[in-house]
C-alpha positions as CSV (number, residue, x, y, z in Angstrom):
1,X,-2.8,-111.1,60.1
2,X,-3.3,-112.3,63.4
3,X,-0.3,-112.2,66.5
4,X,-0.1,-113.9,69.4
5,X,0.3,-112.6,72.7
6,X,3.7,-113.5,74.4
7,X,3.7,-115.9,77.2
8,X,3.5,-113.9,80.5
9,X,2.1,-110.4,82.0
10,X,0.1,-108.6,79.0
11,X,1.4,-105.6,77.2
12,X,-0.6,-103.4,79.3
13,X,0.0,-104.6,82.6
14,X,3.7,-104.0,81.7
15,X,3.3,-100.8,80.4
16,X,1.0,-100.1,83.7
17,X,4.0,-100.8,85.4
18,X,5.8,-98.4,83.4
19,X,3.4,-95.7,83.9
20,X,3.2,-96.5,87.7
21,X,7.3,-96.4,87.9
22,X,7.2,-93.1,86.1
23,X,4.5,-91.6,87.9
24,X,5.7,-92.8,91.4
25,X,9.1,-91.3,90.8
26,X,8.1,-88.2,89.6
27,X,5.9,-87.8,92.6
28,X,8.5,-88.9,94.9
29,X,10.8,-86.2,92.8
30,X,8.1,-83.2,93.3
31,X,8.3,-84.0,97.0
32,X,11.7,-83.7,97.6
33,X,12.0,-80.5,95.3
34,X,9.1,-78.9,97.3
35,X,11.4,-79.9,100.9
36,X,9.0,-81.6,102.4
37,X,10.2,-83.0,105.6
38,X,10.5,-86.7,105.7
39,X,11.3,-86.8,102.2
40,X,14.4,-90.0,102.4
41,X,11.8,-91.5,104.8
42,X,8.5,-91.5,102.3
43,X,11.0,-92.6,99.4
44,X,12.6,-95.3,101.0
45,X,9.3,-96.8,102.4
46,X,8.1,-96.9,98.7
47,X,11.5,-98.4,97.3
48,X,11.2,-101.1,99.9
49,X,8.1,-101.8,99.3
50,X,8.7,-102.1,95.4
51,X,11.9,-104.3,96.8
52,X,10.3,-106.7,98.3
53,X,6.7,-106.9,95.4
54,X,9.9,-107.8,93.3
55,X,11.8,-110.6,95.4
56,X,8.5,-112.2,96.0
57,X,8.6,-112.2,92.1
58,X,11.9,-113.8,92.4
59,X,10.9,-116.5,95.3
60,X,7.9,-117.5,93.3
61,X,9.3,-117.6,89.6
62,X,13.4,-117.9,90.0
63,X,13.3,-115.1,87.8
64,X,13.5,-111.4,87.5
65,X,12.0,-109.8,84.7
66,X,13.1,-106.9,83.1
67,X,9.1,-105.5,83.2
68,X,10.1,-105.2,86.8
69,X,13.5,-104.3,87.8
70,X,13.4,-101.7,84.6
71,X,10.7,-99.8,86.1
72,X,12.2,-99.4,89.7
73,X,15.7,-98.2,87.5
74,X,13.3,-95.8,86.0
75,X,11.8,-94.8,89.7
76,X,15.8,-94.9,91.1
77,X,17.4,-92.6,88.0
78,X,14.6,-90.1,88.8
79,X,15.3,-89.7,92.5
80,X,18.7,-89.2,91.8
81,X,18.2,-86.3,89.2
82,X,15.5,-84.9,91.8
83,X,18.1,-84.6,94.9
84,X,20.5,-83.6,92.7
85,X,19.0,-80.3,91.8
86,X,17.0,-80.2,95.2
87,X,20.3,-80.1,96.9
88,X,22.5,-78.6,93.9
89,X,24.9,-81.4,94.4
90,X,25.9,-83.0,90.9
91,X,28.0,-85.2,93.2
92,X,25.2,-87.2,94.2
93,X,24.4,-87.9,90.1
94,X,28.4,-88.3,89.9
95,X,28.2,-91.2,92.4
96,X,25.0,-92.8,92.2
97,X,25.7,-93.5,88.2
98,X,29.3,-95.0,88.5
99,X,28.3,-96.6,91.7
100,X,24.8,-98.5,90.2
101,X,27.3,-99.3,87.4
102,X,30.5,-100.9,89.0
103,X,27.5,-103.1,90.7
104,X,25.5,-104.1,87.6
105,X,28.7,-105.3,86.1
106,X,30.5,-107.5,89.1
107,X,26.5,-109.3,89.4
108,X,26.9,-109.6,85.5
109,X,30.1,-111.4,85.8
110,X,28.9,-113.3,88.6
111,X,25.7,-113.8,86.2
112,X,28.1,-115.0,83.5
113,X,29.9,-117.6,86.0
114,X,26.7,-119.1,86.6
115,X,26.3,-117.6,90.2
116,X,23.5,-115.4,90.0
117,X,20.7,-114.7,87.1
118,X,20.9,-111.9,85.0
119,X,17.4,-110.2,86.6
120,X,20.0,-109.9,89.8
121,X,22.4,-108.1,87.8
122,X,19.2,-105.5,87.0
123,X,18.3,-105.6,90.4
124,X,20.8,-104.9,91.9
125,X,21.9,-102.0,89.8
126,X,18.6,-100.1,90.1
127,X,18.3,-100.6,94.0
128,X,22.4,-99.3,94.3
129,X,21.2,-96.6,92.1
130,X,18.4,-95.5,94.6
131,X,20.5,-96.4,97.5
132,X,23.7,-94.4,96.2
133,X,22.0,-91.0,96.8
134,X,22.5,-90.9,100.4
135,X,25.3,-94.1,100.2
136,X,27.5,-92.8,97.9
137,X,30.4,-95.0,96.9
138,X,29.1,-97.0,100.0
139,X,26.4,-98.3,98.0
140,X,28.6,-101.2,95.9
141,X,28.6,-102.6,99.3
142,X,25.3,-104.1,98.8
143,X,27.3,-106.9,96.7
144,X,28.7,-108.4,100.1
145,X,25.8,-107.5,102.1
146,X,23.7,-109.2,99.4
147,X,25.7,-112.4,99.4
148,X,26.0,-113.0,102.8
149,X,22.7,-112.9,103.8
150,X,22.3,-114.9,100.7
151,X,24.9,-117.5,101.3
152,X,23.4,-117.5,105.3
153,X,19.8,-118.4,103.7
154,X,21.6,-121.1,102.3
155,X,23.1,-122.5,105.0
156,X,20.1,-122.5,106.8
157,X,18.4,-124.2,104.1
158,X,21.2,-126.7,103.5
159,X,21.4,-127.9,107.5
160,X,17.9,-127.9,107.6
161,X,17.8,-130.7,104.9
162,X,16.3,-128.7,101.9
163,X,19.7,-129.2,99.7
164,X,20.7,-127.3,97.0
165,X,17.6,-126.5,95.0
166,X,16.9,-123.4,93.5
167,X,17.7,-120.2,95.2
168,X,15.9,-116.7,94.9
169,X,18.7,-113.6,95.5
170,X,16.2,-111.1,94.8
171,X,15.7,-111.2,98.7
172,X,18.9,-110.8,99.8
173,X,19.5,-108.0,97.0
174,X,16.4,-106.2,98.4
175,X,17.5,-106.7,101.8
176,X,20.9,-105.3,101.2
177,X,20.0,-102.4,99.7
178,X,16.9,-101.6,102.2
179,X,19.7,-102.0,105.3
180,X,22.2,-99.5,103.1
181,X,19.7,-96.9,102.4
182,X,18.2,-96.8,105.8
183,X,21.8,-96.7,107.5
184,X,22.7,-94.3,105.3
185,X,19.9,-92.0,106.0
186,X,20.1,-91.8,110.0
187,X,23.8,-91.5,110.0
């Protein structure tokens, strides 16, 4: 019996991604529970930079895949455990969760409306989730931060004379939740 592979990345590279996720946040995890200095700093240079690997996903394909925004939940859920105990605040956890949640499901109705895709909905949720820990509830403001750079993007593009063609959100999700995360940090 023979199978066929399934159109896209290959099983490995997905589970690479997987590993790397996992790997990534547990490292980012031991660092904040050893107090090294810099810690928010170090992790949110990594999230961004997994943000913005994943919008250029999104620019280029119109899609979000779940082999990429389930890895950077993965990455996200571990932070939040990690400066949970680090700073024996449960509160952070008792945030973050509910937060990342009320999030993933008002960019799922949005999804459902025909708004935005589904992989926003993902996206979303796992970049509130990181951004939650030093956010708070402040972090389901990403959803208007997100669509108004979005829908400023798409002005731009409309009066420029590029219409209404298809639109990536991933960038405005990743640049939402990189501006919350880093004002959330220095104040």
């Amino acid at each position: 019996m023979t199978t066929t592979q399934p159109k896209g990345m290959p099983r490995t590279r997905a589970a690479g991604l997987w590993a790397t996720a996992a790997g990534t946040g547990i490292l980012l995890a031991a660092v904040d529970l050893t107090s090294t200095p810099g810690y928010p700093w170090i992790a949110l240079a990594v999230f961004t930079a997994a943000a913005v690997a994943i919008a250029v996903v999104d620019v280029r394909t119109k899609l979000l895949p779940n082999r990429y925004t389930g890895p950077l939940a993965l990455a996200a859920a571990l932070q939040v455990i990690a400066v949970s105990i680090s700073t024996h605040n449960a509160g952070i956890a008792l945030q973050a969760v509910p937060a990342a949640a009320i999030v993933l499901v008002a960019y799922t109705i949005m999804a459902m409306i025909g708004w935005f895709g589904f992989g926003d909905a993902k996206f979303a949720g796992a970049l509130t989730l990181f951004t939650a820990i030093w956010a708070g509830w402040l972090a389901i403001y990403l959803i208007p931060i997100a669509v108004l750079i979005s829908g400023g993007e798409r002005a731009v593009r409309m009066l420029s004379g590029r219409g209404r063609s298809a639109h990536a959100h991933g960038p405005s999700i990743a640049a939402a939740g990189t501006l919350l995360a880093f004002a959330s940090i220095i104040l």
